[in-house]
N, C-alpha and C positions, 0 to 999 in steps of 0.2 A: 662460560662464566667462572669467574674466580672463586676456589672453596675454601679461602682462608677467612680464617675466626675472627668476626665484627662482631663480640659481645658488647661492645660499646654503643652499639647502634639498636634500635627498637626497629622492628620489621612490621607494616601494616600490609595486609591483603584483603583485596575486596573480592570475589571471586564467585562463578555460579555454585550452586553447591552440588554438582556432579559427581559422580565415579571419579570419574581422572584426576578433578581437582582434586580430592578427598586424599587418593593413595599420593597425586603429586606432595599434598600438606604430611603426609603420614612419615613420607621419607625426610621430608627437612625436619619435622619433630624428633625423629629418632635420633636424627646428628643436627640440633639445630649452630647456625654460624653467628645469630645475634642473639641480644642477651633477652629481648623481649620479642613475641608473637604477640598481635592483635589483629584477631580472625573477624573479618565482616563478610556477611554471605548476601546474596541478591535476590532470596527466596527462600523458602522453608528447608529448615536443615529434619533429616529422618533421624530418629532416637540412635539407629544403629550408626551412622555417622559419625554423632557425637561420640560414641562410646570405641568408635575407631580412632579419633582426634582425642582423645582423653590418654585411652591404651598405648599411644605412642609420646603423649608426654612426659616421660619418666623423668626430662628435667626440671620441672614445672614453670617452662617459659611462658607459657601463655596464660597473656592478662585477663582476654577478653574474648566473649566469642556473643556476636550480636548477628541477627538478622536485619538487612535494608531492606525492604522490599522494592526493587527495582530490576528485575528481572523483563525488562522488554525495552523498546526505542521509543522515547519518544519526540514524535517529528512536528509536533505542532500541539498545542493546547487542546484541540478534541483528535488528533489521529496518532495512531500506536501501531509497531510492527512488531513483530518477537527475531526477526531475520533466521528465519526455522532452514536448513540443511534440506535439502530433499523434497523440495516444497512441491515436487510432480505426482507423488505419492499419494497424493488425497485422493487423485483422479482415480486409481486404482484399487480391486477388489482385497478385504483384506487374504483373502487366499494366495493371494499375487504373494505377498512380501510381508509376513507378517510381521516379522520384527523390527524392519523398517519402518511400515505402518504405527504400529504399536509405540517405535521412538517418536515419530511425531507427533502423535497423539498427546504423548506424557508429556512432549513441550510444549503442544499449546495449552494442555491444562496448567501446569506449571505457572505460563507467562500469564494467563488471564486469571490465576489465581495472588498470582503478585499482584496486579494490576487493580483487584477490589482490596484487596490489604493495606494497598497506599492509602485508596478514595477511602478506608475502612468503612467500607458497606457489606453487606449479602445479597444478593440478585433471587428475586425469582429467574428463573431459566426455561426459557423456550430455545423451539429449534426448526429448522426447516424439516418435514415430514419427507420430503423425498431423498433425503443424501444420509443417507448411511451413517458417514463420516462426522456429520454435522449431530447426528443423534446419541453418535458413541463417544462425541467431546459433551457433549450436555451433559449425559449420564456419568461419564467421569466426574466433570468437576464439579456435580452437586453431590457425589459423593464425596468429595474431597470437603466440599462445604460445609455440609448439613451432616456428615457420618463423622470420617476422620478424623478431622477437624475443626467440629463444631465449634470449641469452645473457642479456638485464636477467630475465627468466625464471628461469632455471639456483640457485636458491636451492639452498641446504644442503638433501639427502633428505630428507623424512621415511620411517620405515617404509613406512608407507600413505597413498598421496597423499590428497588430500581430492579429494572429491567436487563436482564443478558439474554441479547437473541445472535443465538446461532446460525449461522447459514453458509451455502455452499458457493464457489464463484462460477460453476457450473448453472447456477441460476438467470446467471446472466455474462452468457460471454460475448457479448458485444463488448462492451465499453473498453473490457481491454483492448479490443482490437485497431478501435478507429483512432485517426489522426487525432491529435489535440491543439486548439487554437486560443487558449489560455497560459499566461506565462509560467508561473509553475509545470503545470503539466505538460506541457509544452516544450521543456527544458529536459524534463525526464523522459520523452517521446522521442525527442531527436538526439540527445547528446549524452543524458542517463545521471539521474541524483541518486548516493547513495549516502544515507544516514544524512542528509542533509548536507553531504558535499559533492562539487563536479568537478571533473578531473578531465581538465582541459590539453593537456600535454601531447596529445593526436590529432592536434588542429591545426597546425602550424605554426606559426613564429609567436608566440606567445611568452609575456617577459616572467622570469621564474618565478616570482612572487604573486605570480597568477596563476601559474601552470595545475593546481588544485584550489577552488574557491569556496565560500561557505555559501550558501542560500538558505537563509533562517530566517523565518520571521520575526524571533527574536532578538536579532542581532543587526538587523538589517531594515532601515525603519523604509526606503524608497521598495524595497520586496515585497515588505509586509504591507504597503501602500497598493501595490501592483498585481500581486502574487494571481491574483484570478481577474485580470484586466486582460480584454481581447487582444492579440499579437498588434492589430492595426493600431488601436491604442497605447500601447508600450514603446512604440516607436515618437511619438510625441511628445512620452513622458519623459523620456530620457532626453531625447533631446533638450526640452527644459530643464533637467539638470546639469547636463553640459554647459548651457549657457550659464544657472545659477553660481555653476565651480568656476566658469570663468571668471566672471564681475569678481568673485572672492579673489583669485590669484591676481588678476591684474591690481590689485587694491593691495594684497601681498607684495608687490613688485614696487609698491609708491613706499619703500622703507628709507627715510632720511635723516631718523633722529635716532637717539640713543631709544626713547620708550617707543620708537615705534619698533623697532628691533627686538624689544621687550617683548612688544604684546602678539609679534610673530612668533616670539619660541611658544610664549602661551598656546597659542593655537595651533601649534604646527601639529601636536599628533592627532588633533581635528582636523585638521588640513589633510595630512597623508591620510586618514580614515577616508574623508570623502573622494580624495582623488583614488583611491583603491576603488571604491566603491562604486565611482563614472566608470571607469575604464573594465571593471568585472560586467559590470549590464551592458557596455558598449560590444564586448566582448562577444558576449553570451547570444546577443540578439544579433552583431552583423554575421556570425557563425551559422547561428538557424536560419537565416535569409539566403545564406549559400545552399541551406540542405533544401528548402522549398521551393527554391527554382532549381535545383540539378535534379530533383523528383519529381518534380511537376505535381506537389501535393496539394495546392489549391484546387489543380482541376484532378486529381483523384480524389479530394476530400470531399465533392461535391459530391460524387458518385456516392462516397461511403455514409454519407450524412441522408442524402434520399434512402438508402438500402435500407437505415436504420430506425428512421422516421416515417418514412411516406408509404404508400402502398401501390402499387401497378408492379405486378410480376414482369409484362411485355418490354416496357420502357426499361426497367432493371437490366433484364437481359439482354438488352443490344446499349447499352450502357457500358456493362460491364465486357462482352464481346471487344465493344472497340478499343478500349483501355489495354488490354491483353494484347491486343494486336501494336499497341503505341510501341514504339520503338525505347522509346525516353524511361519505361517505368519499371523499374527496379524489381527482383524477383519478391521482395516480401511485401511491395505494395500488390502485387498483382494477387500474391497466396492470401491478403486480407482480404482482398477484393472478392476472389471466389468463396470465402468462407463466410464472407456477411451475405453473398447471395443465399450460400445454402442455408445460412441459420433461421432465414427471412421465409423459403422459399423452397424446402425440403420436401414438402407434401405436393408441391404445383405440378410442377411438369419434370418427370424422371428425365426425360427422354435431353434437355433442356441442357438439365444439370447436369448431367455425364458427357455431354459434348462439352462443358466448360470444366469438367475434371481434363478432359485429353486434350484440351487446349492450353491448360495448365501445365502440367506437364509436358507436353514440346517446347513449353517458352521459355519452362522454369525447371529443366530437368537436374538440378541440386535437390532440390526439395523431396523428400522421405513421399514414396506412391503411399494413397490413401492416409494424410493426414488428414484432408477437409473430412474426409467417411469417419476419422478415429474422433471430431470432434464432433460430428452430427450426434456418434454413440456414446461419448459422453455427456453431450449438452444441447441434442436436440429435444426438440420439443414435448417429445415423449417421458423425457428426465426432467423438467421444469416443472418447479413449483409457480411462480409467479408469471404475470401476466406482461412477458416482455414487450410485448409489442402493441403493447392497450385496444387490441380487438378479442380480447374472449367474453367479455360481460361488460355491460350497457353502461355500467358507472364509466368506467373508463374509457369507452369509443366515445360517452358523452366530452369526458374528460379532456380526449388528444381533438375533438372536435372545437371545445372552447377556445383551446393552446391555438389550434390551427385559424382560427378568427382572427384571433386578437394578432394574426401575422407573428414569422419571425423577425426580430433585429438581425443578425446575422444568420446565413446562410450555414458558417462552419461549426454554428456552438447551436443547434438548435435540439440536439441530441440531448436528455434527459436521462440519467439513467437509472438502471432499475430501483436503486435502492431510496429515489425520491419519493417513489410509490409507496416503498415499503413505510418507511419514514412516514409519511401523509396518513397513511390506516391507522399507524401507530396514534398520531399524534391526536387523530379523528374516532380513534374506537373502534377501528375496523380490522383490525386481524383478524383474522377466523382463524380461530384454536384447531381447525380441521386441517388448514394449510401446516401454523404451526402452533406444535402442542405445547404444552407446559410437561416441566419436566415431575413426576412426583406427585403431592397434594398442593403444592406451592403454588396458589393461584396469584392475579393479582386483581385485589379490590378499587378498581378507582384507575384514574388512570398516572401512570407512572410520571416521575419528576427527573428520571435521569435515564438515559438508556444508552447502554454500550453495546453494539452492532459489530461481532466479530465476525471476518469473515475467510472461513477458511480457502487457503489457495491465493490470497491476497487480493489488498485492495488498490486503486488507483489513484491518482491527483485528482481528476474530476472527479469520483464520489466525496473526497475529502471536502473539495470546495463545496458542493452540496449541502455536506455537513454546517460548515461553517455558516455557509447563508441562512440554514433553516437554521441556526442557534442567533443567530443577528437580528432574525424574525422577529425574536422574544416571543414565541408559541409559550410561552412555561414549561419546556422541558428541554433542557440539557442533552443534546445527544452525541455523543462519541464513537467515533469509528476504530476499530481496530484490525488485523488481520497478521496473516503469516510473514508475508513479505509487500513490497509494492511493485508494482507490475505497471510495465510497459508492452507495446504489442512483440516486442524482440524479444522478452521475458516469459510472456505468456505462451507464443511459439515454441522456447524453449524449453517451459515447462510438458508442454502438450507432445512433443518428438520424443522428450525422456520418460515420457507414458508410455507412447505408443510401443518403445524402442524394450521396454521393461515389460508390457503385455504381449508381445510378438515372441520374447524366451520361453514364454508361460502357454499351453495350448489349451488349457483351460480357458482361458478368456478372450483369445483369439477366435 
């Protein structure tokens, strides 16, 4: 970049307020190249900061130095990511790595501490009682709240505080795992959203104005009409929008006057917006249609939707035997396949389970030996707070018994996950403070009007939809999702081998 002198120019930066950003601003202050500096930060600046940004002003360029609070992503009106670095990290002891640990930690207090500064609320703060990690963000960021911070904290009462519950995605790792047959999710499962865009360019012939596309509910009113409509569905819809952009361009095509020429330019970047907008879903759905017959995910989805629902160990097991043996199915459908069995089915029968480990590996030998074991010892049943599979107490086998009457619609969406539970106690008065605590003396009186649900290690598209649905409810309470990153079962895989890969250096926790 060029270092010649633009004192004529005013210089704006928006910027996290990190180390590196800090010493990067430290250096241009000391020889600044424009005439004006106007410092805006994305979260709370430290005293010592400032007083490194002042010490290197010595030509007194800058006008302004403001905090935004917008320190995280957000993807949709109730879900938030922070896109946190190292996001495998949580899974591990802090003995492991501690100063890795220790940075993630500080960014997610950081992000969830921007994140009530905008709502400008205070949380009472809970947390899931078995994760660690989930307990040593809580105790952070109410000290960051209610100690450090109190007073940029100290907003106007509300009645009833809102609620920030902690939890770990070790609580439930199913959902990452299984197929998705929701459009959103769906998109993110087989093709991959990030920050709200897909990045088409390794699909084939695709024209360059398409080759990365947005998927916003904001921006996109046939998405935001769709977004959580079943795949069988989405194919219908679009086709009526096909026909709809047709009748428009044929009607475009009837130009024979001066003002109908007119009321074409009018519309035309109406026009190109929609035909963008046919051709990106046409896109996007004849693509997933390619991946669900070359995988044969229908009939593995089946498998993974009973493994994850239904109960019969026997039928599971020659279920999942025979899938493994399919010729057709790709090695990461086959590794999900064995690891919903075990998550379901770890206590049953050993003997069972270890012939479907060694069958795993002769079919799938890429795959890291003893992942499915590294994720039983992260996230099986013995490490769970919550009632994944609604057989530990009566509320809920009554619960999944009602669900299972009243029949499913779909065979592929019948999967619920955990965090609807969670959500339901909440919304009904049912948490038990024993699962999870309150952090402090911070109780809460009554039941809460807002609640934000982080979740470390990341959350998914189908709990997002979740979200959405129960706020459409109109229950009276507002709830928002938030987490590390968002996760698909190729990301969660990912995360889980850079575990494994990080606790196999360490012999401590091997």
């Amino acid at each position: 970049m060029s270092k010649e002198s633009m004192s004529h120019l005013k210089a704006i930066y928006f910027v996290r307020p990190v180390s590196e950003n800090i010493q990067h601003l430290r250096r241009h202050l000391a020889n600044p190249r424009f005439g004006e500096y106007h410092l805006f930060f994305s979260n709370l600046l430290k005293d010592t900061q400032i007083h490194i940004l002042a010490d290197s002003d010595e030509q007194e360029v800058v006008q302004q130095v403001q905090e935004f609070y917008a320190d995280f992503v957000a993807l949709d009106p109730y879900h938030f990511i922070l896109n946190t670095p190292w996001n495998s990290l949580y899974m591990l002891p802090a003995v492991v790595d501690p100063s890795g640990l220790q940075n993630v930690c500080d960014r997610i207090v950081d992000g969830i501490a921007a994140v009530f500064l905008a709502l400008k609320r205070r949380p009472v703060i809970r947390y899931q009682r078995t994760s660690d990690i989930a307990k040593r963000i809580a105790q952070e960021t109410a000290k960051l709240m209610y100690q450090q911070e109190s007073g940029l904290f100290d907003f106007r009462r509300t009645e009833i505080s809102p609620l920030l519950m902690i939890v770990d995605r070790r609580d439930d790792p199913v959902t990452p795992l299984l197929n998705q047959w929701t459009y959103q999710a769906m998109v993110h499962e087989l093709i991959g959203i990030q920050d709200n865009k897909v990045d088409l360019r390794n699909i084939g012939k695709v024209p360059k104005d398409q080759q990365e596309v947005v998927l916003s509910s904001e921006q996109d009113s046939f998405f935001k009409a769709n977004m959580f409509e079943n795949f069988g569905d989405i194919g219908m819809n679009i086709k009526r929008m096909v026909d709809d952009f047709q009748q428009i361009a044929k009607s475009n095509q009837n130009i024979q006057t001066i003002e109908d020429m007119a009321k074409f330019v009018d519309n035309y970047p109406e026009y190109r917006k929609m035909h963008g907008n046919v051709s990106k879903h046409v896109t996007l759905v004849t693509e997933m249609s390619k991946i669900v017959e070359e995988r044969k995910l229908m009939l593995v989805s089946q498998t993974e939707q009973e493994l994850a629902c239904n109960g019969g160990q026997g039928a599971a097991y020659e279920a999942v035997t025979n899938l493994l043996n399919n010729e057709s199915l790709s090695d990461i459908d086959r590794l999900r396949l064995v690891m919903l069995y075990a998550l379901r089915y770890e206590k049953e029968n050993p003997v069972q389970l270890m012939q479907l480990f060694n069958k795993l590996a002769s079919r799938s030998p890429k795959y890291k030996p003893g992942l499915v074991q590294f994720l039983l010892k992260q996230a099986g049943v013995d490490k769970r707070t919550g009632d994944l599979y609604g057989n530990r107490d009566l509320l809920n086998i009554a619960r999944n018994m009602a669900r299972g009457l009243k029949g499913v619609e779909n065979v592929y969406t019948q999967h619920q996950p955990l965090l609807l539970q969670t959500i339901e106690n909440i919304t009904k008065g049912r948490l038990r403070d024993v699962d999870y605590p309150y952090i402090g003396n911070h109780f809460q009186q009554g039941r809460p009007q807002e609640v934000i649900i982080f979740i470390v290690g990341g959350t998914t598209y189908e709990e997002a939809r979740t979200v959405a649905l129960q706020n459409a409810s109109n229950s009276g309470i507002r709830f928002i999702l938030g987490g590390t990153v968002v996760l698909n079962s190729k990301r969660f895989l990912k995360d889980l081998e850079e575990a494994q890969r990080i606790a196999r250096t360490n012999t401590s926790v091997v």
